[in-house]
ZAMARGU-4260 file (C-alpha; in steps of 0.2 Angstrom, whole numbers, plus 5000, padded with zeros to 4 digits):
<rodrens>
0) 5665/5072/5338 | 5654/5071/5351 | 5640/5083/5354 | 5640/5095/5368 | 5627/5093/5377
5) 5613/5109/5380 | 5609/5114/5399 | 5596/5128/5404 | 5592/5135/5421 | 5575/5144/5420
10) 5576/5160/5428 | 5562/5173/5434 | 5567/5187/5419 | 5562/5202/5432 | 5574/5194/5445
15) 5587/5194/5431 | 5584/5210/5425 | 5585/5219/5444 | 5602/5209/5447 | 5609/5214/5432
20) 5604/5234/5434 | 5609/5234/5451 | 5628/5225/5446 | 5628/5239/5434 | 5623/5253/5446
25) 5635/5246/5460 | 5648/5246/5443 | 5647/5262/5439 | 5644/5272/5457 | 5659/5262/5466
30) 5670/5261/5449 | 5667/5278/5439 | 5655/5292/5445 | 5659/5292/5464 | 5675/5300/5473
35) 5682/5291/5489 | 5681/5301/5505 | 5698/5297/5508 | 5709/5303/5493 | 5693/5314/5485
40) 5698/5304/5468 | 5688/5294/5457 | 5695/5278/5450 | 5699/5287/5432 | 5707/5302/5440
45) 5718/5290/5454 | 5724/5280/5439 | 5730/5293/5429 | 5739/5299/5444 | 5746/5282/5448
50) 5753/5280/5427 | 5761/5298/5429 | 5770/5293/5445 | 5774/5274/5439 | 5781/5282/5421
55) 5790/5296/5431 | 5783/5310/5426 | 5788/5319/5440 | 5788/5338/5443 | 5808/5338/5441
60) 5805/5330/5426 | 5803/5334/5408 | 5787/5334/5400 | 5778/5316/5389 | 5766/5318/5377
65) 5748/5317/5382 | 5744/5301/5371 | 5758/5290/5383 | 5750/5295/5397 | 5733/5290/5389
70) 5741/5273/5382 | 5748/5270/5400 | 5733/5271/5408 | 5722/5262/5396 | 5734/5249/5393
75) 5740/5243/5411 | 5722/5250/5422 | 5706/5258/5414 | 5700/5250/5401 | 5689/5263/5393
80) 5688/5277/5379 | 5703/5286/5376 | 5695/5302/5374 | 5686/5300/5393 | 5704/5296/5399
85) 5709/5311/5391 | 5696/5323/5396 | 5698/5318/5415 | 5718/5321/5413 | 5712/5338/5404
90) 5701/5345/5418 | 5715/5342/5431 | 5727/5351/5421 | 5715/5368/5421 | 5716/5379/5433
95) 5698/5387/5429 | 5693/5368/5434 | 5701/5362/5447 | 5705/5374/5463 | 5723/5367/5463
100) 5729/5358/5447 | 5735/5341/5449 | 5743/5340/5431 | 5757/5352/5426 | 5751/5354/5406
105) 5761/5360/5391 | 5752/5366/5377 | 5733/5368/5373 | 5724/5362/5387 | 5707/5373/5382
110) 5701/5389/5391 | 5687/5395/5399 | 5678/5401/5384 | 5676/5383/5380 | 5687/5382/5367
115) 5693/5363/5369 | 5711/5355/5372 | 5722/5352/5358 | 5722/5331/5354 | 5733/5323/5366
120) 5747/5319/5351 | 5751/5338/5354 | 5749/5342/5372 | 5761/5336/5386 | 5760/5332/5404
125) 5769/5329/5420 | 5762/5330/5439 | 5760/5345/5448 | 5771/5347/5463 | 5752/5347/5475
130) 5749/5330/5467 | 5764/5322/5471 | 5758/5326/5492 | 5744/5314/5485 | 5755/5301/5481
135) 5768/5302/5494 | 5773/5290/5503 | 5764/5276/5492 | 5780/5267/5491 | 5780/5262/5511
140) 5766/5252/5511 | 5754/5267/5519 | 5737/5261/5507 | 5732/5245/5499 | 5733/5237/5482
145) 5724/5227/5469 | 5728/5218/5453 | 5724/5228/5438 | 5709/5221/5428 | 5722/5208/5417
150) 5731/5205/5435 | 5748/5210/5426 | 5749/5227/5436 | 5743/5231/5454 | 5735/5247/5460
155) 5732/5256/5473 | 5715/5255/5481 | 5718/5274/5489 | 5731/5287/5487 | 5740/5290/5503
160) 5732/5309/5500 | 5742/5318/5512 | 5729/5334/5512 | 5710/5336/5511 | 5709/5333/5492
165) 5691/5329/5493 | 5687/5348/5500 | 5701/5355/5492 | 5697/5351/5473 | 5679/5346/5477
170) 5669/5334/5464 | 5656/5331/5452 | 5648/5315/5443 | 5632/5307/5441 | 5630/5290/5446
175) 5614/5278/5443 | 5601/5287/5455 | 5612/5298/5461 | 5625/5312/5462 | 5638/5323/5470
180) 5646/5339/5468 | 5657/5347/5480 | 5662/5363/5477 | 5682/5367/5479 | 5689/5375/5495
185) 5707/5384/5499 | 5717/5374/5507 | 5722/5383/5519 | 5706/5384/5527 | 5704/5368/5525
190) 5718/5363/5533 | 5716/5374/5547 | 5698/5365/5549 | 5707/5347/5549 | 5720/5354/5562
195) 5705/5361/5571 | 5696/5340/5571 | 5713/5335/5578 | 5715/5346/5594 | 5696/5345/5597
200) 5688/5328/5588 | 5669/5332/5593 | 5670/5349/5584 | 5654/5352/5575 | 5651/5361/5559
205) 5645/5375/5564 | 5661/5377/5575 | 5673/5371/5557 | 5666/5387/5549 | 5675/5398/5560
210) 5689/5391/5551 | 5681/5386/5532 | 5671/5400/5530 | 5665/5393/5515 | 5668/5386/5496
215) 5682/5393/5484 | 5680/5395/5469 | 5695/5394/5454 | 5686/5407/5444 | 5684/5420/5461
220) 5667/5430/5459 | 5658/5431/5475 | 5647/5420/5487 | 5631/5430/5491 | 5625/5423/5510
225) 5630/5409/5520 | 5614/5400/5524 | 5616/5391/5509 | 5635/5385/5515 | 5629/5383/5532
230) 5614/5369/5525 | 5627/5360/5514 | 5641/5356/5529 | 5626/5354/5541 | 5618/5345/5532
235) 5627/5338/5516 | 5616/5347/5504 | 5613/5367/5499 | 5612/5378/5486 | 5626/5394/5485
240) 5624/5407/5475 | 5636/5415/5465 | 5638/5431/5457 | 5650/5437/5444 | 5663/5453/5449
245) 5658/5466/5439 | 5662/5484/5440 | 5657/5500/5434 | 5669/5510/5423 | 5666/5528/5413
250) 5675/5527/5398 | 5684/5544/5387 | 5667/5551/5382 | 5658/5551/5401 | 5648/5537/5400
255) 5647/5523/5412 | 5648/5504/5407 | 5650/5487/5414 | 5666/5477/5414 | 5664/5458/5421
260) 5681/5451/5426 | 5676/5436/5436 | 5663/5425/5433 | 5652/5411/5443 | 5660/5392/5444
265) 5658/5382/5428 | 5649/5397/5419 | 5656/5400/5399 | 5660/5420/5400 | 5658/5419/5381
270) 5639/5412/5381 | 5636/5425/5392 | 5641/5439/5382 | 5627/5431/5369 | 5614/5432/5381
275) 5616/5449/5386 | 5619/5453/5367 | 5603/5443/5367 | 5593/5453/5379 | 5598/5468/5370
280) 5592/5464/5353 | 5576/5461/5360 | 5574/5475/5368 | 5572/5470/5384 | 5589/5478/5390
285) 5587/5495/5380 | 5601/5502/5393 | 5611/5495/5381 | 5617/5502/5364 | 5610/5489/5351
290) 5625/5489/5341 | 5641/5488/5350 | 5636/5488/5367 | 5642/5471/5371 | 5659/5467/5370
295) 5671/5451/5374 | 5687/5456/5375 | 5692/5441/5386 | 5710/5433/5379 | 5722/5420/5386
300) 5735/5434/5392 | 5724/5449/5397 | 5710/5437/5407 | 5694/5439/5408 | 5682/5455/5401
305) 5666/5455/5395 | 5663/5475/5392 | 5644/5482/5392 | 5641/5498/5386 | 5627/5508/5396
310) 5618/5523/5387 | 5617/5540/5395 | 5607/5541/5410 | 5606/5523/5412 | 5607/5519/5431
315) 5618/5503/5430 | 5615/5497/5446 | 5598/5492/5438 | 5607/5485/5423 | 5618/5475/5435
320) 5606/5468/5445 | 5594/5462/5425 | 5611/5455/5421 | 5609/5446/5438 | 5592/5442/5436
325) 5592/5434/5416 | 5609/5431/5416 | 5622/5417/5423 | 5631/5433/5431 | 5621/5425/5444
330) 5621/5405/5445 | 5618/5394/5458 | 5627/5380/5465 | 5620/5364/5471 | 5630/5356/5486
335) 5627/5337/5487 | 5642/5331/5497 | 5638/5313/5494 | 5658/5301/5490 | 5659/5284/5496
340) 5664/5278/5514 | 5669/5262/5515 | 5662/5256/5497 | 5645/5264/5502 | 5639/5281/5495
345) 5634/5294/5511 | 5630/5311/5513 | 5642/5319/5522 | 5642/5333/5531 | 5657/5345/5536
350) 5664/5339/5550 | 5659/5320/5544 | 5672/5321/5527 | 5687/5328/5538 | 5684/5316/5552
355) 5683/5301/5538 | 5699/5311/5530 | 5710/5313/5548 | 5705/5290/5550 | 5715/5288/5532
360) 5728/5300/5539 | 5732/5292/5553 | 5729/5277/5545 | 5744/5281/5533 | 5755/5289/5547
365) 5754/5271/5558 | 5758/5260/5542 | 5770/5272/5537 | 5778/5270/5554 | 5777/5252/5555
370) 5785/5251/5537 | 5800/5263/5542 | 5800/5255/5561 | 5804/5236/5549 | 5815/5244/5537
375) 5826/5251/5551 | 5824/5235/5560 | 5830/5226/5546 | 5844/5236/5541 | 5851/5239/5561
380) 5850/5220/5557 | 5863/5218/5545 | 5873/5235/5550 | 5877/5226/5567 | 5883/5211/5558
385) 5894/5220/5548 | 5899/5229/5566 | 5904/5211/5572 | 5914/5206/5558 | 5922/5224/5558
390) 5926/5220/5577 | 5933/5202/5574 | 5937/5205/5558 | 5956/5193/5556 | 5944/5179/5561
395) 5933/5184/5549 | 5945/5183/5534 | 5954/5168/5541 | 5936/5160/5538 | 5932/5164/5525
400) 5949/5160/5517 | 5950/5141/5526 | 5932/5139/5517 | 5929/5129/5499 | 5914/5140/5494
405) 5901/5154/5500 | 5890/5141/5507 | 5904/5135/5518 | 5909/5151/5523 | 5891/5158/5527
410) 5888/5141/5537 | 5906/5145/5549 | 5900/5163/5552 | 5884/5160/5556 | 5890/5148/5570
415) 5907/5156/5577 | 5896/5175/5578 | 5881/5167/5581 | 5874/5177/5564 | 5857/5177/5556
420) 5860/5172/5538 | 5856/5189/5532 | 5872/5196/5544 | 5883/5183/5536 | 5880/5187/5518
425) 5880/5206/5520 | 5897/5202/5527 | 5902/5189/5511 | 5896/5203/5501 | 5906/5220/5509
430) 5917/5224/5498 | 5937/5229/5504 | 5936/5247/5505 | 5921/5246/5522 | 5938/5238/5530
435) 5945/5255/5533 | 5944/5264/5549 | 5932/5278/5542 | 5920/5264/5536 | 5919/5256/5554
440) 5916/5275/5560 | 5902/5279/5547 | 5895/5261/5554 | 5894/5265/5570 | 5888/5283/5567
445) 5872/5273/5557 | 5868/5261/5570 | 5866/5275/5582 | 5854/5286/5570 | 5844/5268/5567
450) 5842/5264/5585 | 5838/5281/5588 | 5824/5280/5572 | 5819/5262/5580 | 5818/5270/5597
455) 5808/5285/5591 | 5796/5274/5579 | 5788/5262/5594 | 5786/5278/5604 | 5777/5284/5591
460) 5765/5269/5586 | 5761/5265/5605 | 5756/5283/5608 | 5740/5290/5598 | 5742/5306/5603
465) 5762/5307/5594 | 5753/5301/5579 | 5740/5315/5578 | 5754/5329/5581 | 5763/5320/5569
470) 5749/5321/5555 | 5746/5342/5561 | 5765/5345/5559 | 5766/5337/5541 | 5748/5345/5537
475) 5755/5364/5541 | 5770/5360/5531 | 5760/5357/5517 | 5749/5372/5523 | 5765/5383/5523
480) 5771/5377/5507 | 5756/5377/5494 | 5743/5391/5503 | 5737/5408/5494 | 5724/5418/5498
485) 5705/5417/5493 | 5698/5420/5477 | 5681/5417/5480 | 5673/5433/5492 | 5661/5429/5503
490) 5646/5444/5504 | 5631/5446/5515 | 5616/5440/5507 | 5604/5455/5497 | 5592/5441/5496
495) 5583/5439/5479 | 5586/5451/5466 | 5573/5464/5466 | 5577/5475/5452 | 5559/5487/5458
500) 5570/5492/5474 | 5582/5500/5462 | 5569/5508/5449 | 5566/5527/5451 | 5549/5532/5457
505) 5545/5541/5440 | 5529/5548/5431 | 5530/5541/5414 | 5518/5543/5398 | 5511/5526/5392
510) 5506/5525/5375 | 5499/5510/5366 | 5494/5510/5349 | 5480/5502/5337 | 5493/5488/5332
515) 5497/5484/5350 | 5513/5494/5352 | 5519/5501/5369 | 5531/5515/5375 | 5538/5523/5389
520) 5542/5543/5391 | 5546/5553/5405 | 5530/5564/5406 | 5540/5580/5403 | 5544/5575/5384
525) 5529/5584/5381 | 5528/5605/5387 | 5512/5609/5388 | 5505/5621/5373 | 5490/5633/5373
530) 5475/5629/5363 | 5473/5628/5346 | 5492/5622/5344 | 5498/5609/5331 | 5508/5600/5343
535) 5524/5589/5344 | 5525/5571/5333 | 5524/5559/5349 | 5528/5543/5338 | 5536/5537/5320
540) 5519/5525/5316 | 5515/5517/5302 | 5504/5525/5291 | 5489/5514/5294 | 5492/5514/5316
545) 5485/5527/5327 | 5489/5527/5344 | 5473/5521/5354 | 5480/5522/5373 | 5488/5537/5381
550) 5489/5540/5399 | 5502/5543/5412 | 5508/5531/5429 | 5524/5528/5437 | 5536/5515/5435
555) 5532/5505/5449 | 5513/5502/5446 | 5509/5486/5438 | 5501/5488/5418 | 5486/5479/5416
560) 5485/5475/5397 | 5465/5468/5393 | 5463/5464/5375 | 5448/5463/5363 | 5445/5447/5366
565) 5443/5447/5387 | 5459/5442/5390 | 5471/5449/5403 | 5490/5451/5404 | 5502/5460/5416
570) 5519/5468/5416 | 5528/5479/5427 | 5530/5502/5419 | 5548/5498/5421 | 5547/5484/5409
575) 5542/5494/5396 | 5555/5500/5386 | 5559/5517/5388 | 5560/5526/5371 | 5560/5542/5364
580) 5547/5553/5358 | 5546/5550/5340 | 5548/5528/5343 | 5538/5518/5338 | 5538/5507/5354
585) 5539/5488/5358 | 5526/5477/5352 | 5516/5473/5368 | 5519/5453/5365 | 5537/5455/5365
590) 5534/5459/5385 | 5539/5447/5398 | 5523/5439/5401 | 5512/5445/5386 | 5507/5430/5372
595) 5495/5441/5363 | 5493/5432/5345 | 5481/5432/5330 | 5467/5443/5330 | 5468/5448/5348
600) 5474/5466/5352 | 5473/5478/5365 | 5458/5486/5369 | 5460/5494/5388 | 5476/5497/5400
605) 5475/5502/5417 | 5488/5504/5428 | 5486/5498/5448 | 5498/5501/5462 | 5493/5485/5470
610) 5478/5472/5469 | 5473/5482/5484 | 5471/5498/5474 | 5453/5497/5471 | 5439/5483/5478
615) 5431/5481/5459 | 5433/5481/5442 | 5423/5488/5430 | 5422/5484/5411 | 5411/5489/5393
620) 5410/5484/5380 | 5406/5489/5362 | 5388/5483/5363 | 5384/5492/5381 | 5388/5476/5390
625) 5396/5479/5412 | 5404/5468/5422 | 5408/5471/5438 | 5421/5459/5447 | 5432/5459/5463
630) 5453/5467/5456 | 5460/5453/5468 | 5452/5439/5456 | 5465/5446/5444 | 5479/5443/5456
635) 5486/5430/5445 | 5503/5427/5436 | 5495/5417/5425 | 5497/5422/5405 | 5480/5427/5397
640) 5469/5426/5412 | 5450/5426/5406 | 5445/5443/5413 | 5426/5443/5405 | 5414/5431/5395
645) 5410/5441/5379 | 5396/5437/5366 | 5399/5431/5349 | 5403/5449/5340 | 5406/5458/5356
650) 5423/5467/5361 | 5430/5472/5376 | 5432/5494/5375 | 5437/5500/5391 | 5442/5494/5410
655) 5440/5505/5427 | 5445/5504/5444 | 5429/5505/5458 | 5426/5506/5475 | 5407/5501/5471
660) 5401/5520/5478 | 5402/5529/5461 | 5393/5533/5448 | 5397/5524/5428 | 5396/5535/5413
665) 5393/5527/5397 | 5398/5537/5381 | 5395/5530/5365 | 5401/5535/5346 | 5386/5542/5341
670) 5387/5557/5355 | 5375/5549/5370 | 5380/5546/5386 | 5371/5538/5402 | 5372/5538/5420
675) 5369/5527/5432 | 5376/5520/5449 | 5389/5509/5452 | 5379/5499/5463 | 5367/5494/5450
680) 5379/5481/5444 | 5381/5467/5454 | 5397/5460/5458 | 5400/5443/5446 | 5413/5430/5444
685) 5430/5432/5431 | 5424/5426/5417 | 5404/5431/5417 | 5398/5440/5401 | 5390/5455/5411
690) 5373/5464/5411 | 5365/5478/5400 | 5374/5496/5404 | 5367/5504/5391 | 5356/5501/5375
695) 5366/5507/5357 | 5357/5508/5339 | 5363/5496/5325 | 5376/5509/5319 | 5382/5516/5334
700) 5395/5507/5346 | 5400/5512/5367 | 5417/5520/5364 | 5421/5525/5382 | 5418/5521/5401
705) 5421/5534/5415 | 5417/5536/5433 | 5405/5553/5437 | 5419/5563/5450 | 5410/5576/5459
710) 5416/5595/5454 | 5422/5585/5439 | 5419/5589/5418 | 5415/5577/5405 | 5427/5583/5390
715) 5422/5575/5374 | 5432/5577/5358 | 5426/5574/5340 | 5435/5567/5325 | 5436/5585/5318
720) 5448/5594/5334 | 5432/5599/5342 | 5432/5596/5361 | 5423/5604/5375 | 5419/5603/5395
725) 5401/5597/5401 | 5399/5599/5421 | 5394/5582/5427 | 5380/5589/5436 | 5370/5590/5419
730) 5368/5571/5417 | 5358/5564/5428 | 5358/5548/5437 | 5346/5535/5428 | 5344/5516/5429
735) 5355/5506/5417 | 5349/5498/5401 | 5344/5515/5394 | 5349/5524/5378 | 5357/5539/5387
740) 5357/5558/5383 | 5363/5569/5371 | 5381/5573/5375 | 5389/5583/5362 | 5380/5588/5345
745) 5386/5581/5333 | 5386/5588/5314 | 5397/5585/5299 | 5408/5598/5306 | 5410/5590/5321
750) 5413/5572/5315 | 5408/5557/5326 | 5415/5557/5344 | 5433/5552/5347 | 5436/5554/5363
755) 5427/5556/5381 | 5432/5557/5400 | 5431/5565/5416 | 5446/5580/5422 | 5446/5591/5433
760) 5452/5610/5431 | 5470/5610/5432 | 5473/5596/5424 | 5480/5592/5406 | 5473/5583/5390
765) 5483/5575/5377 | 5475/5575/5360 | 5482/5562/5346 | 5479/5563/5328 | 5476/5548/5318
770) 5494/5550/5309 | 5501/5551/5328 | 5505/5570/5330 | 5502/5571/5349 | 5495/5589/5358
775) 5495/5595/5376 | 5483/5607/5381 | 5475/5613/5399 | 5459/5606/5400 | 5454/5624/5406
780) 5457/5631/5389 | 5441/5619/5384 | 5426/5630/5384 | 5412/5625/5397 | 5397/5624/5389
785) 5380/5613/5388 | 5378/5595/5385 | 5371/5600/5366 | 5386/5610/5360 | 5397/5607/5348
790) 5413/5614/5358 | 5426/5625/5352 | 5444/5620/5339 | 5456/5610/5350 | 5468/5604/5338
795) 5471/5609/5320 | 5472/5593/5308 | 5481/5592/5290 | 5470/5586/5278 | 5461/5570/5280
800) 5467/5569/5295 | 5455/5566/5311 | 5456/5564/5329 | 5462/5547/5335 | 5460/5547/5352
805) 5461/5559/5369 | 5467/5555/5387 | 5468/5566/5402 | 5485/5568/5411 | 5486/5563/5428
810) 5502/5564/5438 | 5503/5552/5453 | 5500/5567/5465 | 5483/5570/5455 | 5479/5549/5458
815) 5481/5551/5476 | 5471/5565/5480
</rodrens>
């Protein structure tokens, strides 16, 4: 046996491995992932067409199973997985997919909940009437076609495509380095646009969208703006953004609620149902009952219905417009309108795909034509013979009766009528009953109609302009036959969703307590009581949290949350949960934004309507420590910004707003205060440690930081309930860096001090007990009295009970004065 001999070709491996990627990237862009201007099909989708018309699966049909259609196209043209085959039939067949189905289904072809098709041994198909207008005509010649992959079969390069499938249906695939989806249009827009290219070929874009006003969605919802469609036909790309059709309802018992019937393209309504139920359990949609509120009541019969319950007062254009924001009620839609032209992937824009669309057409009409212009050639052909032997028809049979054989007889024709072969065997092969005189009429009556056709046909192929009327008149047939009104509504654009626009100008009660858990009440949950009152229980606490943070705002300031550890986070009121006065609250690192974790918690709040609220920021801390630093270094929407530099054992107690002109008041635990100017801190950078405000013994501790307010009072508060009002004019200004003065006397009556700031006469005071019994009192019903005092009862505490903290109430018309 003799030895084959080994041959190797060295071969640079880089050069080996770029030819080889790009064969495969040229493979799969030209072969799979890309749709052809022309017939908007890719080659999986056109072959499953092609195997459906070949096997006669027509619309007048009845139905095949799935898995023949399948084995069809696998076997004789694509080559592929069975179940990709399948998928791509799948998707044509559903009419939340595809704008206008191209395969009539029977049986479980999935829904929009994304439950999937049945297997295709139980499903059965046939072609949708639209799909044979993509097919018609493939018999005369009108594309091209190729051997199949085994050369057994040919198939068609191009469907004929006798509408704007591309635009109508639109596309979506990834290729190797790139991708295209085109969203789906009406038709009859579309057609109207295609009619409009044909009167007027230098139409622009911008001029088309007079007549295609923009993408049209199987699933309806709305379009919000049109520069987004105006970039994508302008320019072949551009973002759309979609929005779900939701409306309000009031259901038996008076209260309002949500009901989404329509939602954005290629969104699952049943994930979002889990989102918003998502939302809801973690409290940040607590317009929502937690339990029941969301609702899918979608179903194959009874459509689309995703139900949310709103609780009473609940403004649900807010709702709507969170649902919008953290939802894919709104979803956007990337336009890249790249298909191949040519072989070559382009980006097209508008007018671009219809004019390459309206060249296949007429393209298709002129070899259309030319095909019926030969047929009708051919067959005046041989109806003329048969005319002429008609005519001489005794010579005829004499002939052909004095002849041996057929051969004979075709010879002798062809030479006494001066015949063409074809003639004299169409005349060997008539058979008796064309001899009669009806059959000689229905001749002639033929020849007529075929000259006429001939006629007609070489008019038509030596005038353009006949061809182009000719494609308009067949393009509004189809128009008139297959078009229905838009789905998809096209709104003017609200620009991005801005749920603050829709949130009530309120004055609201923050509370934050010693754990780190925040709430939000109207301010008028709590009436105000006269002194001495045991007031209303303002929260469910556990039994080891206090509240540590009580103050009032509105819903469109900005919370400022400065933790222990020097840390800043920021949230909007209205994110805050609103809750009612017994709640407990959210825990403030379950807020959009706030990451508070291990031993960091919440030291000082301070609400701001704008970083252009105040010029500085003050801060203390525990061990007498100031900063001093510009509020617009805070401007950040950074998590945990570094607000200050703390030493080791040092916490951060309390945060103010300054314009730099006041006067700071330090208050410590041990009942001193100290005074001094504002200006006696310089400004420093964001994460500086500070300078000395004020000196503290080894068992005392700064508790408080306020700003002297001319006409104002200093109320202090002890653990004990008692409080009193100290004009500001008795502390007087000093350097910083001192020990301070005696602010309140302090015995074991009186208890260490719990609470300390400035108010004026007609304002309010909270006072909160350490197990969160909350009291309202004037601050004029506080006795005015000396710095040495020991003040008068404020609140009356169970036993063991002390005072947690005290906060003045300031309405927003109070802030602004």
């Amino acid at each position: 046996m003799a030895q084959v001999e080994e041959r190797f070709e060295p071969r640079d491996i880089e050069e080996e491995i770029k030819a080889s990627f790009l064969d495969y990237a040229m493979s799969v862009i030209v072969g799979r992932a890309l749709p052809d201007a022309r017939d908007g099909l890719k080659p999986v989708h056109r072959r499953i067409l092609w195997a459906m018309f070949e096997d006669g699966l027509r619309p007048d049909r009845p139905t095949r199973k799935s898995a023949t259609v399948v084995g069809s196209v696998i076997g004789r043209y694509h080559p592929h997985g069975d179940q990709a085959v399948y998928d791509a039939m799948v998707r044509m067949a559903q009419d939340f997919s595809l704008r206008y189905p191209l395969v009539a289904g029977q049986g479980n072809f999935g829904d929009i909940q994304g439950h999937p098709a049945a297997a295709y041994r139980y499903t059965e198909a046939r072609l949708d009437p639209l799909a044979m207008e993509l097919l018609r005509d493939i018999e005369k010649e009108t594309v091209d076609f190729i051997p199949n992959f085994d050369g057994n079969h040919d198939e068609p390069l191009v469907l004929p495509a006798r509408f704007p499938n591309l635009l109508v249906n639109g596309s979506a695939g990834i290729a190797v380095g790139m991708a295209t989806n085109i969203p789906p249009h009406n038709i009859a827009e579309v057609i109207d646009g295609t009619l409009a290219m044909i009167d007027n070929p230098n139409i622009t874009a911008v001029q088309l969208m007079k007549h295609i006003t923009g993408p049209d969605f199987p699933t309806g919802g709305f379009i919000m703006g049109k520069d987004g469609i105006r970039d994508a036909y302008t320019t072949g790309r551009g973002s759309i953004r979609m929005r779900a059709k939701v409306t309000i309802e009031e259901d038996s018992k008076g209260r309002q609620r949500l009901v989404v019937t329509e939602v954005p393209y290629q969104v699952n309504p049943g994930r979002v149902a889990e989102k918003i139920q998502e939302l809801v359990n973690q409290r940040r949609l607590t317009e929502v009952p937690l339990k029941g509120g969301v609702r899918n009541e979608s179903s194959g019969r009874g459509g689309m219905r995703i139900v949310v319950d709103l609780n009473r007062g609940a403004n649900p254009q807010i709702v709507l417009n969170k649902l919008y924001k953290h939802t894919q009620l709104q979803e956007s839609f990337g336009v890249i309108m790249l298909a191949l032209v040519d072989g070559v992937p382009r980006t097209l824009k508008l007018d671009e795909v219809i004019r390459h669309y309206i060249e296949h057409e007429l393209e298709v009409l002129t070899r259309r034509s030319k095909f019926e212009l030969r047929k009708a050639e051919e067959r005046d052909h041989i109806v003329e013979g048969l005319l002429i032997a008609l005519s001489n028809l005794d010579a005829v049979i004499k002939i052909i009766r004095g002849s041996t054989d057929a051969d004979e007889a075709r010879t002798k024709l062809m030479r006494r009528f001066k015949l063409s072969e074809i003639q004299a065997n169409h005349i060997l092969d008539m058979p008796l009953r064309r001899l009669t005189q009806l059959e000689r009429e229905k001749l002639e009556e033929e020849h007529r109609e075929l000259q006429a056709t001939i006629k007609r046909l070489k008019a038509l192929l030596k005038d353009p302009k006949k061809i182009r009327a000719l494609l308009k008149q067949e393009l509004s047939e189809i128009r008139e036959r297959y078009a229905d009104g838009r789905r998809t509504e096209i709104r003017p654009d609200e620009g991005e969703i801005d749920i603050e626009d829709l949130v009530a100008r309120q004055d609201v009660v923050i509370t934050v307590t010693r754990a780190g858990y925040v709430k939000r009440m109207p301010v008028e949950t709590y009436r105000t009581q006269g002194r001495g009152g045991r007031g209303v229980r303002g929260g469910n606490l556990k039994e080891e949290d206090i509240p540590s943070h009580v103050f009032t705002t509105t819903t469109r300031h900005w919370l400022l949350f400065f933790t222990n550890t020097g840390k800043v986070y920021r949230v909007k009121v209205y994110e805050v949960p609103e809750a009612s006065r017994t709640a407990r609250g959210i825990y403030a690192a379950n807020l959009p934004g706030v990451s508070i974790s291990g031993e960091e918690r919440i030291a000082a709040v301070q609400a701001i309507s704008d970083y252009d609220a105040a010029k500085y920021v003050l801060f203390a801390t525990k061990k007498g420590m100031i900063k001093k630093t510009e509020l617009a270094q805070y401007d950040s929407s950074r998590t945990g910004l570094a607000a200050i530099n703390l030493r080791k054992g040092d916490e951060l107690i309390r945060v103010r707003l300054s314009d730099g002109k006041e006067d700071v008041l330090l208050v410590s635990r041990g009942g001193k205060a100290i005074r001094f100017p504002d200006k006696a801190v310089r400004a420093m950078g964001r994460q500086a440690a500070g300078v000395i405000g004020m000196r503290v013994g080894p068992r005392d501790e700064v508790i408080t930081m306020t700003l002297a307010a001319k006409d104002h009072d200093l109320v202090t508060v002890t653990e004990m309930g008692l409080g009193k009002r100290t004009p500001i004019a008795e502390y007087p200004t000093k350097g910083r860096g001192g020990q301070g003065v005696i602010t309140h006397k302090l015995t074991p009556r009186t208890g260490k001090v719990a609470g300390a700031f400035m108010t004026g006469p007609d304002q309010d005071v909270f006072v909160i007990s350490s197990s969160g019994v909350v009291i309202r009192v004037p601050a004029a019903s506080f006795r005015k009295t000396g710095r040495p005092s020991q003040g008068v009862k404020i609140m009356k505490l169970e036993p063991k009970q002390k005072i947690a903290a005290a906060a003045p109430v300031i309405t927003e018309a109070a802030e602004e004065s």
